[in-house]
C-alpha positions as CSV (number, residue, x, y, z in Angstrom):
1,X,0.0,0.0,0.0
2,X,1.3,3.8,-0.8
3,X,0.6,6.5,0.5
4,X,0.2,10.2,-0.9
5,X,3.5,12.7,0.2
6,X,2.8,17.0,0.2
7,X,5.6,19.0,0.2
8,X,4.6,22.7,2.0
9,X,1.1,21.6,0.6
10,X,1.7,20.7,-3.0
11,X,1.3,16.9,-3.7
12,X,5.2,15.8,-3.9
13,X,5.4,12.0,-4.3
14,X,4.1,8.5,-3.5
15,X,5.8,6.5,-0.5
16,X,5.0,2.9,1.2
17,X,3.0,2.8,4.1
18,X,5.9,1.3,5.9
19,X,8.5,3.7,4.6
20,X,5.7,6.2,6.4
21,X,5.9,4.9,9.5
22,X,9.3,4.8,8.9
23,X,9.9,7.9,8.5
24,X,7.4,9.4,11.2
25,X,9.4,7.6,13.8
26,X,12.7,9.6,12.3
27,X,12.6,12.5,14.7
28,X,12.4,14.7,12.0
29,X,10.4,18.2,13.0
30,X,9.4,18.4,9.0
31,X,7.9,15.1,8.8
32,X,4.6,15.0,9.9
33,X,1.7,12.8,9.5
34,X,-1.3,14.0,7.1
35,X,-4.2,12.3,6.7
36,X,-3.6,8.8,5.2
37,X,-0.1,10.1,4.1
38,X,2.3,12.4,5.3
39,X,3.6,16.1,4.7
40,X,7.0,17.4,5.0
41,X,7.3,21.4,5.9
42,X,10.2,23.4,5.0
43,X,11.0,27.4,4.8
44,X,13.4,26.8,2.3
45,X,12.7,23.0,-0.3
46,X,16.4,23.4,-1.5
47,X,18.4,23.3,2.3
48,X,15.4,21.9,4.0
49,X,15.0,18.6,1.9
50,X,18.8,18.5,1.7
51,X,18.8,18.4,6.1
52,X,16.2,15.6,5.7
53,X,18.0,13.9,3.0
54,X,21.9,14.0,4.9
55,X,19.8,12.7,7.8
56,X,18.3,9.9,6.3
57,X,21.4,8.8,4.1
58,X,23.5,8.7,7.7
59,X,20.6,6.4,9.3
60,X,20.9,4.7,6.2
61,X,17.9,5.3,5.2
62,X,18.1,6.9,1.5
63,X,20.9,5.0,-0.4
64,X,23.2,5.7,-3.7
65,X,23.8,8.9,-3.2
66,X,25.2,11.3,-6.3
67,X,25.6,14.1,-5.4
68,X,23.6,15.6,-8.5
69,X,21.0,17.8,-8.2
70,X,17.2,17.3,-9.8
71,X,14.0,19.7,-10.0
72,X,11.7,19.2,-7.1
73,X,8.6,18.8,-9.2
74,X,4.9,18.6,-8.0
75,X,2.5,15.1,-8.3
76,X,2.0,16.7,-12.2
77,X,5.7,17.3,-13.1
78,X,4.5,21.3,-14.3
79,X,5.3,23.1,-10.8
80,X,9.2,23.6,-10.0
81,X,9.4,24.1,-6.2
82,X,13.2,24.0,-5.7
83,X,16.0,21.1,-5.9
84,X,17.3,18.4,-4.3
85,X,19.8,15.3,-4.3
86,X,19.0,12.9,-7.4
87,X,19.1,10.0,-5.4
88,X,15.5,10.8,-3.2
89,X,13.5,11.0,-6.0
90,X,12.6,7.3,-6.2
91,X,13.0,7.1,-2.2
92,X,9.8,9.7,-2.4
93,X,8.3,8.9,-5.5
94,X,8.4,12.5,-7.0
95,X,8.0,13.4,-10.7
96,X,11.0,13.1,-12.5
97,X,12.1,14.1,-16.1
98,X,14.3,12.2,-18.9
99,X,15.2,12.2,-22.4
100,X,15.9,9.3,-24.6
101,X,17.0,8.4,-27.9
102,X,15.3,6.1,-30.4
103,X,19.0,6.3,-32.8
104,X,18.6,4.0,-36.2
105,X,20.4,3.8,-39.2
106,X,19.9,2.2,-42.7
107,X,23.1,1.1,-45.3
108,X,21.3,2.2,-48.2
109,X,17.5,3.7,-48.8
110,X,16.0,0.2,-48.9
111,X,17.3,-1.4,-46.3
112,X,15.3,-1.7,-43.3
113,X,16.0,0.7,-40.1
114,X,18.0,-0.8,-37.7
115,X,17.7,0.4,-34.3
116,X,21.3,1.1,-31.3
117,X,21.1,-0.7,-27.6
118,X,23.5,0.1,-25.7
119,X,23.8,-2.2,-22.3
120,X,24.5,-0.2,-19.0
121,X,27.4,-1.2,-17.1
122,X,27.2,-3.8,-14.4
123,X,28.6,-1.1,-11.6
124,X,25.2,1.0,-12.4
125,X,22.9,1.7,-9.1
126,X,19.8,1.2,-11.5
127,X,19.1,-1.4,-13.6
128,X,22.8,-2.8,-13.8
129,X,23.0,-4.9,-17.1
130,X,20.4,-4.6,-18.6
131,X,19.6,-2.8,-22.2
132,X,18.6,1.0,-22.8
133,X,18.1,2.9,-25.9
134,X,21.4,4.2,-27.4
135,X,21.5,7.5,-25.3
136,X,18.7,7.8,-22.2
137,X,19.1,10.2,-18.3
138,X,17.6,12.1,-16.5
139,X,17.7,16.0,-16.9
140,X,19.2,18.3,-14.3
141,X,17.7,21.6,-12.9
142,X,16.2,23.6,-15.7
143,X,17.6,21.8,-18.0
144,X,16.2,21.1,-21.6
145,X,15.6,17.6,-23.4
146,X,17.6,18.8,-26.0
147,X,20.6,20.1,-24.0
148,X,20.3,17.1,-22.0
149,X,20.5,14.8,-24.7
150,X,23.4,16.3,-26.3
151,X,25.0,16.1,-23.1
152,X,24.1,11.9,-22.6
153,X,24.9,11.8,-26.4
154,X,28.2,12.7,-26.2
155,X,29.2,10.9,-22.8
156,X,27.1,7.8,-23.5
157,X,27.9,7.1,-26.5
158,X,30.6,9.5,-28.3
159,X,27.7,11.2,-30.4
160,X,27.2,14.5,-31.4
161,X,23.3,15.5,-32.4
162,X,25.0,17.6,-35.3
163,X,26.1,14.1,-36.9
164,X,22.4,13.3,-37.4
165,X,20.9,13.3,-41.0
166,X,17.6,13.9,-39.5
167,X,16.3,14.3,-35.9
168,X,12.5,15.0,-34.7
169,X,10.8,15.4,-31.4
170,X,9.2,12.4,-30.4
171,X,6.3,11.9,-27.8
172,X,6.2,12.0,-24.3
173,X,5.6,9.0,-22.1
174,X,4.8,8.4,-19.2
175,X,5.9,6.1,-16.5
176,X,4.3,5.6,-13.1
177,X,5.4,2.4,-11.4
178,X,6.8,0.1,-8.3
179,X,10.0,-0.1,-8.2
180,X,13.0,-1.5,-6.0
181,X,14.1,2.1,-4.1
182,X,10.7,2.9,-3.6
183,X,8.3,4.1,-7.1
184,X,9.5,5.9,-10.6
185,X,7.2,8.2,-11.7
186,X,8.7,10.1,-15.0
187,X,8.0,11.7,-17.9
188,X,10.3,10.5,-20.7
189,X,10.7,13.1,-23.6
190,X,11.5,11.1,-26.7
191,X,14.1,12.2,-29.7
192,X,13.9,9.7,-33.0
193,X,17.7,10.1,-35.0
194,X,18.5,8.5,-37.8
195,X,22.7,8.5,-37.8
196,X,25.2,7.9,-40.3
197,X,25.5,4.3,-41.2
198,X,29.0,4.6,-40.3
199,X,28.5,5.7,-37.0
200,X,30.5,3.5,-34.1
201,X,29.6,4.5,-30.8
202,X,32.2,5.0,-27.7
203,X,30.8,5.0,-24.2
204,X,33.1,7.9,-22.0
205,X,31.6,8.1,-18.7
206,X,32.0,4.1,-17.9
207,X,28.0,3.9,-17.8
208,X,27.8,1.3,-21.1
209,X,29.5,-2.1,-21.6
210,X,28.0,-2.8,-24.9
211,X,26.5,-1.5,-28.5
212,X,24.4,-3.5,-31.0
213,X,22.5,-3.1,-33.5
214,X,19.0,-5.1,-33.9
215,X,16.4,-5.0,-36.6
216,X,13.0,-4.8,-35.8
217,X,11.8,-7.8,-34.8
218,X,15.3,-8.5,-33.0
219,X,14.6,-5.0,-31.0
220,X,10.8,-5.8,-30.3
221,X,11.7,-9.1,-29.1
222,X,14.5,-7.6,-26.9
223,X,12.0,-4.4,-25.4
224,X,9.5,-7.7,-24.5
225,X,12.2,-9.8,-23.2
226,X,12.7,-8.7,-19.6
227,X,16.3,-8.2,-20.5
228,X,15.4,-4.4,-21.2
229,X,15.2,-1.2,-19.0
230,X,11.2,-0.7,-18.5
231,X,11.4,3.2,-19.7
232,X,13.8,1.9,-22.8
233,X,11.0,-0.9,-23.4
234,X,8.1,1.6,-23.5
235,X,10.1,4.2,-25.4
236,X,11.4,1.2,-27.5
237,X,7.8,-0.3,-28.2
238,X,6.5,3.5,-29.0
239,X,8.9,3.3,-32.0
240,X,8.3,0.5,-33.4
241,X,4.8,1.1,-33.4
242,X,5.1,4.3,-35.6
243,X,7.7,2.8,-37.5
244,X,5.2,0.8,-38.9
């Protein structure tokens, strides 16, 4: 069971009722129960949540921290109330944003599209091993999905946008789930690339063990599989769709 989270009286995230009571038992003055849920009260969302959140990571509490900061966002992802450490988002369930990269290429007109994977490295907090779209994270305080994806581009996977012989804006999913640090809800803004047939990714930041390149089926069987992130599956599955 979850429970509803207000942050100075703005819906703010989505927590277990365990992690709750959990957290009502902290000795933390800003936690406070509210209704079936509770509400955290801060002057200031940047240093306040950042007190809560160096208390909880030295009870051990809040986990994989990385030092980067995010947009506090409301329930709806439209109302910017401050920032805080990357790592709580999960831990509270608070709207998040990312970009990702649907990246194909084709050797000649006729040939069909073949769509980038890359595999994220086994040392990742999140979803170690398993497959992603070609260039996917999350975007930092005020950041763009265009700035942020030339920024994953080129550390992910070598890429600069300006290589690509065609780019458009794709969609924007949604994800709203369980997950292992507590629940992901995100919006995903989507960017479809083709890329020179030539093109041979290199992974800088140590975040990708692998590139390959799959056909459709090969890629549809893949986003299915289990094997694949469950943001790179959707966003994966939303291609092939309108590829068709």
């Amino acid at each position: 069971m979850f429970v509803p989270v207000t942050l100075n009286g703005h819906r703010f995230g989505w927590v277990s009722q365990q992690r709750a009571d959990g957290l009502l038992t902290q000795g933390i003055a800003a936690v406070r129960a509210s209704g079936h849920g509770i509400s955290l009260h801060v002057p200031d969302v940047d240093d306040g949540l950042h007190e809560i959140h160096l208390t909880l990571a030295a009870q051990g509490v809040l986990q994989d921290w990385r030092d980067e900061w995010i947009e506090v966002l409301d329930w709806s992802g439209v109302l910017c109330m401050g920032r805080m450490e990357r790592a709580a988002a999960r831990f509270w369930g608070s709207h998040t944003r990312a970009v990702h990269l649907n990246a194909w290429v084709r050797t000649d007109a006729e040939a069909e599209a073949l769509v980038w994977v890359a595999k994220r490295a086994a040392s990742k907090s999140t979803d170690p091993g398993l497959w992603d779209n070609l260039v996917a994270g999350g975007l930092g305080v005020d950041e763009s999905p265009l700035a942020g994806l030339r920024r994953e581009a080129l550390e992910e996977a070598g890429l600069d946008l300006a290589w690509a012989k065609q780019m458009h804006i794709g969609p924007t999913l949604k994800i709203d789930r369980e997950v292992e640090q507590g629940w992901q809800r995100e919006s995903l803004h989507v960017v479809d690339a083709e890329l020179p047939a030539d093109f041979a990714p290199t992974n800088w930041d140590g975040e990708v063990q692998a590139f390959q390149q799959l056909d459709a089926a090969s890629a549809l069987r893949l986003a299915l599989s289990g094997q694949m992130t469950a943001d790179a599956a959707l966003v994966t599955l939303d291609y092939l769709r309108r590829l068709r």
